[in-house]
DRENMARRO-643708 format. One record per residue (C-alpha): residue number from 1; x, y, z. Coordinates in Angstrom, 1 decimal, padded with zeros to 4 digits. Layout:
residues N
<NUM; <X; Y; Z>>;
...
***
This chain:
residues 476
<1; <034.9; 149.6; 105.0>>;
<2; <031.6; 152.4; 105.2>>;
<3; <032.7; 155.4; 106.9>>;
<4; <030.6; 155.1; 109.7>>;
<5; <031.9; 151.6; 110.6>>;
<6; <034.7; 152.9; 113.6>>;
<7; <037.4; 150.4; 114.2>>;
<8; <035.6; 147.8; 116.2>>;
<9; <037.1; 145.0; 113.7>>;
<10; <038.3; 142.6; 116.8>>;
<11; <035.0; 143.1; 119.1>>;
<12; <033.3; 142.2; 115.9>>;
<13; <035.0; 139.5; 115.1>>;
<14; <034.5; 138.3; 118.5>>;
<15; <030.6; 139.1; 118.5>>;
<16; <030.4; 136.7; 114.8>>;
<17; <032.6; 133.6; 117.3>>;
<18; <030.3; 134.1; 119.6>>;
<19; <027.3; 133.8; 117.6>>;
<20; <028.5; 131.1; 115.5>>;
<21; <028.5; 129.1; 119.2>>;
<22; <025.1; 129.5; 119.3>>;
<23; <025.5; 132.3; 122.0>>;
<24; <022.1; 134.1; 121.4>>;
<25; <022.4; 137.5; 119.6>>;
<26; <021.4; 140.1; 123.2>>;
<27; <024.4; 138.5; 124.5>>;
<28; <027.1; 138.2; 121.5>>;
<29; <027.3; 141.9; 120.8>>;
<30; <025.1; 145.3; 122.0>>;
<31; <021.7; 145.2; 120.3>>;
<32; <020.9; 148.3; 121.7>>;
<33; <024.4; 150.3; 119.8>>;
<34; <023.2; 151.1; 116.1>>;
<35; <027.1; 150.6; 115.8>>;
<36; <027.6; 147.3; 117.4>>;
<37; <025.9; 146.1; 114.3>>;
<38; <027.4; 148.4; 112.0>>;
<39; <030.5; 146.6; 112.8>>;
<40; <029.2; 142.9; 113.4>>;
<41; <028.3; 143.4; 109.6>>;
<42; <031.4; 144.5; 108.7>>;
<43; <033.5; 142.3; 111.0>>;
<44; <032.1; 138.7; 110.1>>;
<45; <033.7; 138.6; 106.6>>;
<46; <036.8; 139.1; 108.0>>;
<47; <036.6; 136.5; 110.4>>;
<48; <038.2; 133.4; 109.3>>;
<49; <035.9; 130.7; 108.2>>;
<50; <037.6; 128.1; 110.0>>;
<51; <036.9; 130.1; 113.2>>;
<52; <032.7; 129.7; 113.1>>;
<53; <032.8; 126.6; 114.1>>;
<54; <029.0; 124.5; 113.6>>;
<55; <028.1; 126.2; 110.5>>;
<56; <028.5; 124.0; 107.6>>;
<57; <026.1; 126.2; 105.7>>;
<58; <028.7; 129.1; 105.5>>;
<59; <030.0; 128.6; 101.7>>;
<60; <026.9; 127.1; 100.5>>;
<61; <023.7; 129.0; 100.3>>;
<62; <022.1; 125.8; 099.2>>;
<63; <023.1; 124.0; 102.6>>;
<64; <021.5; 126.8; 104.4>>;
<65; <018.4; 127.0; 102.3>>;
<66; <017.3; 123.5; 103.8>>;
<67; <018.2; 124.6; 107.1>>;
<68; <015.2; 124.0; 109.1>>;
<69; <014.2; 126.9; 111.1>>;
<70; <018.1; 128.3; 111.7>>;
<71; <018.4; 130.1; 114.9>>;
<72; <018.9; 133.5; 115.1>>;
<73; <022.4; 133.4; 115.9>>;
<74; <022.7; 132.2; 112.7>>;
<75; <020.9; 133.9; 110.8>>;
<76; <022.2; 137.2; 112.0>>;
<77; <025.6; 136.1; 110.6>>;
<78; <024.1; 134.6; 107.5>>;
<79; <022.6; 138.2; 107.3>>;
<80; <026.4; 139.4; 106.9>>;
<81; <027.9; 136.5; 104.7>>;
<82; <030.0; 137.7; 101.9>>;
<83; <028.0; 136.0; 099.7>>;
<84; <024.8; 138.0; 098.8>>;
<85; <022.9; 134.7; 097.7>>;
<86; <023.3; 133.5; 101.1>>;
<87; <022.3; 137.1; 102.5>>;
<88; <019.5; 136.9; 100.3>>;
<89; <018.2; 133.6; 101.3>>;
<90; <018.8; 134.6; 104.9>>;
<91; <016.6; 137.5; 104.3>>;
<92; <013.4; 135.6; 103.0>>;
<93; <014.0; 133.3; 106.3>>;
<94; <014.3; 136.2; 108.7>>;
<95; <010.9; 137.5; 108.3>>;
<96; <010.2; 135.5; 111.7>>;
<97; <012.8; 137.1; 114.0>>;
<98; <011.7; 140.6; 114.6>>;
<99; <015.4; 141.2; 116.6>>;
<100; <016.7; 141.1; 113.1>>;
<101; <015.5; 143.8; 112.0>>;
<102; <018.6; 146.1; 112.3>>;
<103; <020.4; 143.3; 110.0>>;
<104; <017.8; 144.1; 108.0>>;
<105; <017.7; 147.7; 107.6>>;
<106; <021.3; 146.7; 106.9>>;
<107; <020.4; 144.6; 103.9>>;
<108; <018.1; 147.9; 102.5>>;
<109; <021.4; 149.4; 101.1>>;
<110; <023.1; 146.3; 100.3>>;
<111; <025.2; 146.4; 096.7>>;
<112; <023.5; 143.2; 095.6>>;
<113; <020.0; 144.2; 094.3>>;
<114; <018.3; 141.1; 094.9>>;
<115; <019.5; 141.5; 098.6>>;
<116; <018.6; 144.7; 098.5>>;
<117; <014.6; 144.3; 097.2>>;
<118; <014.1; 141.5; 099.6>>;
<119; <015.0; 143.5; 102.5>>;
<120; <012.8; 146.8; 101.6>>;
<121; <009.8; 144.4; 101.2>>;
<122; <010.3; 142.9; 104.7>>;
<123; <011.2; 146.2; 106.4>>;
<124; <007.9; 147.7; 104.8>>;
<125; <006.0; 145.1; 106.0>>;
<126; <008.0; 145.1; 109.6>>;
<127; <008.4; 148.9; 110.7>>;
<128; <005.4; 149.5; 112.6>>;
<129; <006.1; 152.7; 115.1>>;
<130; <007.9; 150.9; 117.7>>;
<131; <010.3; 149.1; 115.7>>;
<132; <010.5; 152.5; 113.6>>;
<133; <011.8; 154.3; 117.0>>;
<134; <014.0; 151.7; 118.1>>;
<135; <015.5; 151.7; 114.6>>;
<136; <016.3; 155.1; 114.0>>;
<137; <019.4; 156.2; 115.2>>;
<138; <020.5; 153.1; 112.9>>;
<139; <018.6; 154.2; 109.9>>;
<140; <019.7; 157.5; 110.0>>;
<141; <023.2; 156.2; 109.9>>;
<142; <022.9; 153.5; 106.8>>;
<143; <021.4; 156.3; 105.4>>;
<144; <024.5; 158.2; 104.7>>;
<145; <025.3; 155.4; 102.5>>;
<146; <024.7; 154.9; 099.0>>;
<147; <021.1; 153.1; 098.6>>;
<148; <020.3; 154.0; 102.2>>;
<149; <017.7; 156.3; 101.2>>;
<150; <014.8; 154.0; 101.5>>;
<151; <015.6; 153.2; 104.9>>;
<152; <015.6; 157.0; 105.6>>;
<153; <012.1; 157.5; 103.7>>;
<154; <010.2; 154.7; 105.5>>;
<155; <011.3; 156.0; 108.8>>;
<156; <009.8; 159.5; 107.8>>;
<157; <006.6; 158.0; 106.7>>;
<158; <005.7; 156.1; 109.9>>;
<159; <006.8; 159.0; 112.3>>;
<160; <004.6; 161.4; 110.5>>;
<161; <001.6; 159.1; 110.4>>;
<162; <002.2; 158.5; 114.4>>;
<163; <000.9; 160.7; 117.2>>;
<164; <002.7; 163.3; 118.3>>;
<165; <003.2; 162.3; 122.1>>;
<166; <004.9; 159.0; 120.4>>;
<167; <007.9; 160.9; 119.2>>;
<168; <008.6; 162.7; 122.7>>;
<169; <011.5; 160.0; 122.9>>;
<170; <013.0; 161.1; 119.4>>;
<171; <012.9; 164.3; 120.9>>;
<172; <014.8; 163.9; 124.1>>;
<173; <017.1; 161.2; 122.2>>;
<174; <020.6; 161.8; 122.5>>;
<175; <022.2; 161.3; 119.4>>;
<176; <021.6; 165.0; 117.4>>;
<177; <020.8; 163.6; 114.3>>;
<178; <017.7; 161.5; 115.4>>;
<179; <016.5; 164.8; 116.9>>;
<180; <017.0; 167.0; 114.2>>;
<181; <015.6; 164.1; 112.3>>;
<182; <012.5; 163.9; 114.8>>;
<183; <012.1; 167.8; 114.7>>;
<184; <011.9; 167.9; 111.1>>;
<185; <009.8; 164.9; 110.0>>;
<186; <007.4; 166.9; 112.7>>;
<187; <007.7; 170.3; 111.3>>;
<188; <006.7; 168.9; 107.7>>;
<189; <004.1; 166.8; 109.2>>;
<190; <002.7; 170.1; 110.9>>;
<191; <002.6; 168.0; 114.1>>;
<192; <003.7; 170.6; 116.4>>;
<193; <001.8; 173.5; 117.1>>;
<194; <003.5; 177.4; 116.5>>;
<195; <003.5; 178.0; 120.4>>;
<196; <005.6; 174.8; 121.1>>;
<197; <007.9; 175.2; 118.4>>;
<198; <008.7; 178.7; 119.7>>;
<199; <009.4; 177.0; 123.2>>;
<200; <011.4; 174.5; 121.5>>;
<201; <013.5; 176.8; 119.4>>;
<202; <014.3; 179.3; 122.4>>;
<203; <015.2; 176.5; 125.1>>;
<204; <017.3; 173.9; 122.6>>;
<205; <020.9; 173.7; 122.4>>;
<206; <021.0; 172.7; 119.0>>;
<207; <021.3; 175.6; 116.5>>;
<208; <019.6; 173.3; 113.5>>;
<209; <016.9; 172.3; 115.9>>;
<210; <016.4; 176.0; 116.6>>;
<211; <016.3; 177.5; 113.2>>;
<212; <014.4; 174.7; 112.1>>;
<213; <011.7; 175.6; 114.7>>;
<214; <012.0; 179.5; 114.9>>;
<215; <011.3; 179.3; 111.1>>;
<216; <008.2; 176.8; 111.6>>;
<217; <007.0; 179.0; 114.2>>;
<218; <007.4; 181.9; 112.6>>;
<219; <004.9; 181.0; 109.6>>;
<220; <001.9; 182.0; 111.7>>;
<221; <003.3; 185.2; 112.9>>;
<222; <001.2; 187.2; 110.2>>;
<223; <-001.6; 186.4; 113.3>>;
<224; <-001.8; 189.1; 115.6>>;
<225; <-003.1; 186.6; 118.4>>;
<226; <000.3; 184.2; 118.2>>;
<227; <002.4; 187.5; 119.7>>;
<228; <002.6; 186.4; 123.5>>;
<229; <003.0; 182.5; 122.2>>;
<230; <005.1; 182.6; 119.5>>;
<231; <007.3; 186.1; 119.8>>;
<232; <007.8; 186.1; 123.3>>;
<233; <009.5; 183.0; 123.7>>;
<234; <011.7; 183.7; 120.6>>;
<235; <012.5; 187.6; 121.2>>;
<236; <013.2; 185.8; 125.0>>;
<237; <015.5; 183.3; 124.3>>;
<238; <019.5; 183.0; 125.4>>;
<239; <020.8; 181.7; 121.7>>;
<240; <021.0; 185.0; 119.8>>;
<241; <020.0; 183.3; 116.2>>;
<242; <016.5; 182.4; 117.7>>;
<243; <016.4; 186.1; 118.8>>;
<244; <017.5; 187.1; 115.7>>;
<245; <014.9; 185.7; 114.1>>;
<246; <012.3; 186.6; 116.6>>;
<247; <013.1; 190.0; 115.8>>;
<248; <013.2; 190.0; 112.5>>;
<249; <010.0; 189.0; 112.1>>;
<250; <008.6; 191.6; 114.2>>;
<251; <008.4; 193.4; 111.0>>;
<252; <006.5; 191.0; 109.6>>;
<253; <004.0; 191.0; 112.6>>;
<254; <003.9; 194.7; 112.6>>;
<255; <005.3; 195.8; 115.7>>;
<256; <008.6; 197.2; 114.2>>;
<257; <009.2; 199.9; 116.4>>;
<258; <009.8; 197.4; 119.2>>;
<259; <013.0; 196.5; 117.2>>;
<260; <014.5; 199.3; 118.9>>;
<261; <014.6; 197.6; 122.4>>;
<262; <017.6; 195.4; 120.8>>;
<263; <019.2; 197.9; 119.0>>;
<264; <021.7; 197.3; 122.0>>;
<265; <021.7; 193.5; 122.2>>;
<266; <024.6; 192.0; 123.6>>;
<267; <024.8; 189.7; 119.9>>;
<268; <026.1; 191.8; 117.0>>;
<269; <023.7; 189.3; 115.0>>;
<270; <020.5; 190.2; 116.7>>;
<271; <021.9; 194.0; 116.6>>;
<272; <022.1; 194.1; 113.0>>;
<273; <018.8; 192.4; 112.5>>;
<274; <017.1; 195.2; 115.0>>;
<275; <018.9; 197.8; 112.3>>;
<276; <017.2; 196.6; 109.7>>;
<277; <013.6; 196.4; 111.3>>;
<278; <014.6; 199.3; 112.2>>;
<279; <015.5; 201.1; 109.2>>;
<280; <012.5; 199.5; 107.3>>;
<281; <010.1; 201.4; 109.8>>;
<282; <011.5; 204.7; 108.8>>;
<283; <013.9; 204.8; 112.1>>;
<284; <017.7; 205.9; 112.1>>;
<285; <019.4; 203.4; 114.1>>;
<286; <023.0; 205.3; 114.4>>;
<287; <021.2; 208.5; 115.9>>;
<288; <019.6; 205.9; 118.4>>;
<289; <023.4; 205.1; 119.3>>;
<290; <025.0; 208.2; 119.4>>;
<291; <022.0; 209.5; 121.9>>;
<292; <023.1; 206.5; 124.0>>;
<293; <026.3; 207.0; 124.0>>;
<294; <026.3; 210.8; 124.7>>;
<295; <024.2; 210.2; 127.9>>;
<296; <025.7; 211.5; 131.2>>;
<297; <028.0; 209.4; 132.7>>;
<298; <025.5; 208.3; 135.5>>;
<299; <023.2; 206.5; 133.0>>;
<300; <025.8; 205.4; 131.0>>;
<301; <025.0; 203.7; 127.5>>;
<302; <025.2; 199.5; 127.5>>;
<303; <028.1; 198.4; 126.2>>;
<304; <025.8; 196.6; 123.0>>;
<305; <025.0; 200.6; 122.1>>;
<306; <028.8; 201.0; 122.1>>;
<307; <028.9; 198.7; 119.8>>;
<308; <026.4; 199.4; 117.5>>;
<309; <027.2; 202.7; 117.1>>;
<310; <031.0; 201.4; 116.0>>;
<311; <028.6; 199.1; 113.2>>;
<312; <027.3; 201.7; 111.6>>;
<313; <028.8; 205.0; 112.4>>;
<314; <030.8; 207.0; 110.6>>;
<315; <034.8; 208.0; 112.1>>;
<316; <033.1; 211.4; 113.6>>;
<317; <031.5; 209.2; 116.0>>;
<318; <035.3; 207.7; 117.5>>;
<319; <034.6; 211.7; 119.7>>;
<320; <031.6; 209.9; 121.6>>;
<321; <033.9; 207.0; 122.5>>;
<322; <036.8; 208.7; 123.4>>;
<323; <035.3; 209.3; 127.2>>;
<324; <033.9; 206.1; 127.1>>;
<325; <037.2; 204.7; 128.0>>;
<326; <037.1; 206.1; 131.5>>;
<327; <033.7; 204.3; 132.2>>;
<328; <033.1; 202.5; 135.4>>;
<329; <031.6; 199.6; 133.4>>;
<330; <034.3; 196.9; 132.3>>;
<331; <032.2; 196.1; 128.8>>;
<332; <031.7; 199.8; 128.2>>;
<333; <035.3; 200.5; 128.5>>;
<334; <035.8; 197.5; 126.4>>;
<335; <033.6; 198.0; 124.0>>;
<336; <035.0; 201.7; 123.3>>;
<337; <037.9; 200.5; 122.6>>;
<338; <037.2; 197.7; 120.0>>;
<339; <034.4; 200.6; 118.6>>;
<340; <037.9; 202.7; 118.0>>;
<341; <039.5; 199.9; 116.2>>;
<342; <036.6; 199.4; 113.7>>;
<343; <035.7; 203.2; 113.0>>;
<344; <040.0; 203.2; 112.4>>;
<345; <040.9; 205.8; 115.0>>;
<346; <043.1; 203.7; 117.0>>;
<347; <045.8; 206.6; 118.8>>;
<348; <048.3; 204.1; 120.4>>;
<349; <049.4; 207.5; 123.2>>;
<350; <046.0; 207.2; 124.3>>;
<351; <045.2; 203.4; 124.3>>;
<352; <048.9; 202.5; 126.1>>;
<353; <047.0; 203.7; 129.6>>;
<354; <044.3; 201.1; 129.0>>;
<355; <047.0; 197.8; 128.8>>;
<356; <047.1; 198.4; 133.1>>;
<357; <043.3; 198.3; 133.2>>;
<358; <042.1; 195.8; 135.9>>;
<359; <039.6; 194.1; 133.5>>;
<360; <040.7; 191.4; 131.5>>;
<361; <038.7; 192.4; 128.8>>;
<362; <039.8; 195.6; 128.5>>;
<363; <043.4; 194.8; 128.2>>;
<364; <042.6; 192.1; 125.3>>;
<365; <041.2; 194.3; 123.1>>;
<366; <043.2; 196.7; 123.9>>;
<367; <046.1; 194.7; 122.7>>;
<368; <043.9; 193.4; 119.7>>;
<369; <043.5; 197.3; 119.0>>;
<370; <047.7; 197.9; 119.4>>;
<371; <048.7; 195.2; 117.4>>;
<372; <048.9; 197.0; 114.2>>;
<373; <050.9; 199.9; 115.7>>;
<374; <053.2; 198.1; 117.9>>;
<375; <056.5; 199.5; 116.4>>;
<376; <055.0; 203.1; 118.0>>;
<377; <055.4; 201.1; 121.4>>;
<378; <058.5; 201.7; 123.6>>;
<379; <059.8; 197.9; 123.8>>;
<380; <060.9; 198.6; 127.7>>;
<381; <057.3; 200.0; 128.7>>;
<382; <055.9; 196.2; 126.9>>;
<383; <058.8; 194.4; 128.7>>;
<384; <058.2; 195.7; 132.3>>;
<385; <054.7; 194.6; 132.0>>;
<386; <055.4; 190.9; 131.9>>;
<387; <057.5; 191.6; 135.5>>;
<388; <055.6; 188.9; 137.8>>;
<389; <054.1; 192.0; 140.1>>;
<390; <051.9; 192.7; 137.3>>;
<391; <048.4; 191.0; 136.8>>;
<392; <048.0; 187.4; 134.5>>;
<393; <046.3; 189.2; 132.2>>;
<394; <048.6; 192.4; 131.7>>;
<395; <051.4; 190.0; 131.1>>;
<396; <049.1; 187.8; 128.1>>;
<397; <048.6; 191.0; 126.8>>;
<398; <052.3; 192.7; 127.0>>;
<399; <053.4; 189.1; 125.8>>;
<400; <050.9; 189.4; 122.7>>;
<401; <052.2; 192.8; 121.8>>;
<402; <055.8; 191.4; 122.0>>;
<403; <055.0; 188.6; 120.0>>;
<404; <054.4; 190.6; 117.1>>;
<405; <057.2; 193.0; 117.7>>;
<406; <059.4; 190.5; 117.6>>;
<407; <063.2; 190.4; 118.0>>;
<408; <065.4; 190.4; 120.6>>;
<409; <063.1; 191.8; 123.2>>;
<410; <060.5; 189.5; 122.3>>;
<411; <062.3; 185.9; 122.8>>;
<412; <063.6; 187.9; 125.9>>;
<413; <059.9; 188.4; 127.6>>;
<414; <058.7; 184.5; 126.3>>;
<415; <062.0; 183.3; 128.1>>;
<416; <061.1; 185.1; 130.9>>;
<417; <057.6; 184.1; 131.1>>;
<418; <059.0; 180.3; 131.4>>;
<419; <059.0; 180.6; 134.9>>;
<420; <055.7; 182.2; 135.5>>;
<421; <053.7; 180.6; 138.2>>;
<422; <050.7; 180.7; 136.4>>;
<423; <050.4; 177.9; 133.4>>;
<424; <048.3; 180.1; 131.3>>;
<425; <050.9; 182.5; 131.0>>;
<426; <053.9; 179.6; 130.9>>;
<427; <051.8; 177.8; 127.7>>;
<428; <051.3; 181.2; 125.9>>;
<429; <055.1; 181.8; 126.3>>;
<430; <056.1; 178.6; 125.5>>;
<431; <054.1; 179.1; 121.8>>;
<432; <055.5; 182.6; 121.3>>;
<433; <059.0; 180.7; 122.4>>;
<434; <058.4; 178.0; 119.9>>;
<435; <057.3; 180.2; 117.1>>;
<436; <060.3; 183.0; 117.5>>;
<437; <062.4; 183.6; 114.5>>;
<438; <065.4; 185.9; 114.1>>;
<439; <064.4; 189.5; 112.1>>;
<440; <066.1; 192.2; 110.5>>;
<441; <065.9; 193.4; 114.6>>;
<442; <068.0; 190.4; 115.9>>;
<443; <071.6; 191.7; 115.7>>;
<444; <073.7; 188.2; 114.0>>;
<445; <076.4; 186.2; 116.9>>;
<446; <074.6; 188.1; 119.9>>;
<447; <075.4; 185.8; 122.4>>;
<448; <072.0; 186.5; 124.3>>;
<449; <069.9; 185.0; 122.1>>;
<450; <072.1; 181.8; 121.8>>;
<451; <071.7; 182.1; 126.1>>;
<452; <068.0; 182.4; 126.0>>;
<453; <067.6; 179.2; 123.0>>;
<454; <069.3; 177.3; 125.4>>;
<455; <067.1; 178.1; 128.1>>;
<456; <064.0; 176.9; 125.9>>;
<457; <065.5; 174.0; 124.3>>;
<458; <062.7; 171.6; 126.0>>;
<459; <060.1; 172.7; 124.3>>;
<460; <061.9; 172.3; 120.6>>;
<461; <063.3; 169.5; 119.0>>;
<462; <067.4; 168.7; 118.7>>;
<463; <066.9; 169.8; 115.0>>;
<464; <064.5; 173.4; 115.7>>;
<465; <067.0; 174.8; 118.0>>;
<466; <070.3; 174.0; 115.8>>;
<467; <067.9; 175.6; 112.9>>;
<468; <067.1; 178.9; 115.4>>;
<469; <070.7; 179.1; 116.1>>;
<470; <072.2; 179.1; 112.3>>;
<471; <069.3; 181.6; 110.8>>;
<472; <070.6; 183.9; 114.5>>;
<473; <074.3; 183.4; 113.6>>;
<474; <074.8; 181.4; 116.8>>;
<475; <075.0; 177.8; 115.7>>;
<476; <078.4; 176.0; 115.4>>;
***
């Protein structure tokens, strides 16, 4: 079966009974559901001959040749018979049924080439611009198949040749792939205007949609006079690859130097890209940071400056940071730290304060930042710090640490952590619980850890635990 036929094999089946009762074709399966016929296709050579009752046509291509005017119904499921001389006289008749066109389309990638020639001449003689947008979300999917090229090709031509206001619906449509379809048989057909792709690629959700139309838009740059319609919205926008690109091509536009404004972007994409424009316009992006970061504490550097300066320093720089840790600002303090862990001057005596800071964030990287020096960490400081007086997030991040110090102490603390009223912190102990294995720090026959198995034998199978208690020297 095609991959894009789901598993709709009975409602299929019951669609082809349906219309071999004559039931007429809006009410025998979904017309509107590019995979309702998808599957009637696929579905009405599985059905049992014996089951389409009337149709003493269905082995005989003949017979239905000197049908006289067939109803749609059955020509719908002559368009799906197994046999492709039947298909392909069912073709030639359904030249007067315009609501068999999807069966059609269909037909375009058919194996049999006779079926398949008959079909394309029909559809290029049917697909005016309505039927072209109804149709689409359908020939986007036979295109996927082999042969389903044409269908794909003939869709392209009549949406370029069509007014731009037409395709609004394409636009909007919600399957992605009609819309990236839409945008893109628009772009080539230079149907959209610079101003409105910029709008379009700063406000869509779709990152091909967007880089699609940031690069369209982004052709007429080399036009002073497109700055307010074309940059704006892009160097504006809330996805950071559209603002990536806007400023990158501020370069291009000449107006580099107002790169530096997003030197200190919150993305580290759009930072980098700022670097460059940056770079290229004579500038020295890392003395930019370390001015930042040196301010007084009143003015305080953005936490996107902390960063930056961590993406391109050098290890001198971990000295601006340092104080940065005692910022009022949650993403400075958080920044500072993760800025420490890429220049490599992590110092676990003074990072250990930050796994009680009140911010979430701060603790997480904070942990991120200990994890390669946990061994340096007194185990009873990491175990008191998944107590339940403690915050959720200081015990996620004591558990982390734990985790990777493993042993005794660690099953101890995931245990523990069972019981936690919070169900974040019971489903992160229950996956450090579950993937616990006895090291060269488990001491063999302790009866503790035999205890605390038992205790977390729900969430492990019969086998798992006997497994956990023979590689701990505690099984029978």
């Amino acid at each position: 079966m095609p991959e894009d036929v789901g598993d709709g094999d009975g409602a299929a089946a019951a669609a082809a009974v349906r219309l071999s009762h004559g039931v007429p074709l809006g009410d025998a399966l979904a017309v509107a559901d590019p995979g309702a016929w998808l599957t009637l296709d696929a579905g009405v050579r599985s059905v049992p001959h014996w089951r389409l009752q009337h149709l003493s046509w269905w082995n005989s291509a003949a017979q239905f040749s000197g049908l006289t005017g067939p109803d749609e119904s059955r020509l719908a499921l002559a368009l799906c018979h197994g046999d492709g001389r039947v298909r392909q006289e069912a073709v030639h008749q359904a030249a007067g049924y315009p609501g068999l066109l999807p069966l059609v389309m269909i037909r375009c990638a058919d194996w049999a080439a006779p079926v398949r020639e008959a079909a394309r001449r029909l559809l290029r003689e049917a697909l005016d611009l309505d039927a072209a947008l109804a149709l689409a979300p359908l020939v986007l999917r036979v295109g996927r198949r082999d042969r389903g090229a044409f269908g794909v090709d003939a869709l392209g031509e009549v949406l370029r040749r069509a007014p731009l206001e037409s395709l609004e619906p394409l636009f909007a449509h919600r399957d992605r792939a009609v819309r990236r379809f839409a945008y893109r048989t628009a772009v080539e057909g230079r149907l959209i205007g610079p101003a409105e792709l910029a709008r379009v690629a700063a406000e869509d959700e779709d990152t091909v949609v967007q880089d699609l139309c940031a690069s369209a838009a982004l052709t007429a740059v080399g036009d002073e006079d497109v700055y307010e319609e074309v940059l704006l919205p892009l160097l504006s926008a809330r996805n950071p690859r559209t603002r990536s690109a806007g400023v990158t091509a501020l370069r291009r536009a000449g107006r580099p130097a107002e790169a530096e404004a997003f030197l200190a972007d919150r993305s580290a994409l759009v930072r980098a890209c700022a670097r460059y424009v940056v770079r290229q316009h004579g500038g020295d992006p890392a003395a930019w940071y370390r001015k930042r970061c040196a301010a007084p504490e009143g003015l305080g550097p953005p936490p996107g400056a902390v960063s930056g300066l961590a993406e391109c320093g050098e290890s001198a720089d971990a000295g601006l940071l340092w104080p940065l840790l005692a910022h009022p600002a949650d993403g400075v303090r958080a920044r500072a730290v993760a800025g420490l862990r890429a220049l490599d001057r992590v110092d676990t005596h003074r990072l250990r304060p930050l796994l009680d800071d009140p911010a979430p964030g701060v603790v997480r990287e904070t942990a991120v930042a200990l994890l390669p020096y946990v061994a340096e960490l007194p185990a009873d400081l990491l175990l008191e710090r998944t107590g339940p007086s403690r915050p959720r997030h200081v015990r996620i991040g004591a558990l982390r640490l734990l985790d990777a110090l493993g042993g005794l102490v660690a099953l101890r603390a995931a245990v523990g952590l069972l019981e936690d009223p919070d169900e974040t912190v019971r489903t992160r102990a229950g996956r450090s619980v579950q993937g616990w294995r006895p090291s060269a720090h488990v001491r063999l026959r302790d009866p503790e850890v035999g205890e605390l198995l038992e205790r977390s034998c729900h969430l492990m199978s019969e086998a798992a635990l006997r497994r956990r208690k023979w590689e701990a020297g505690v099984g029978s």
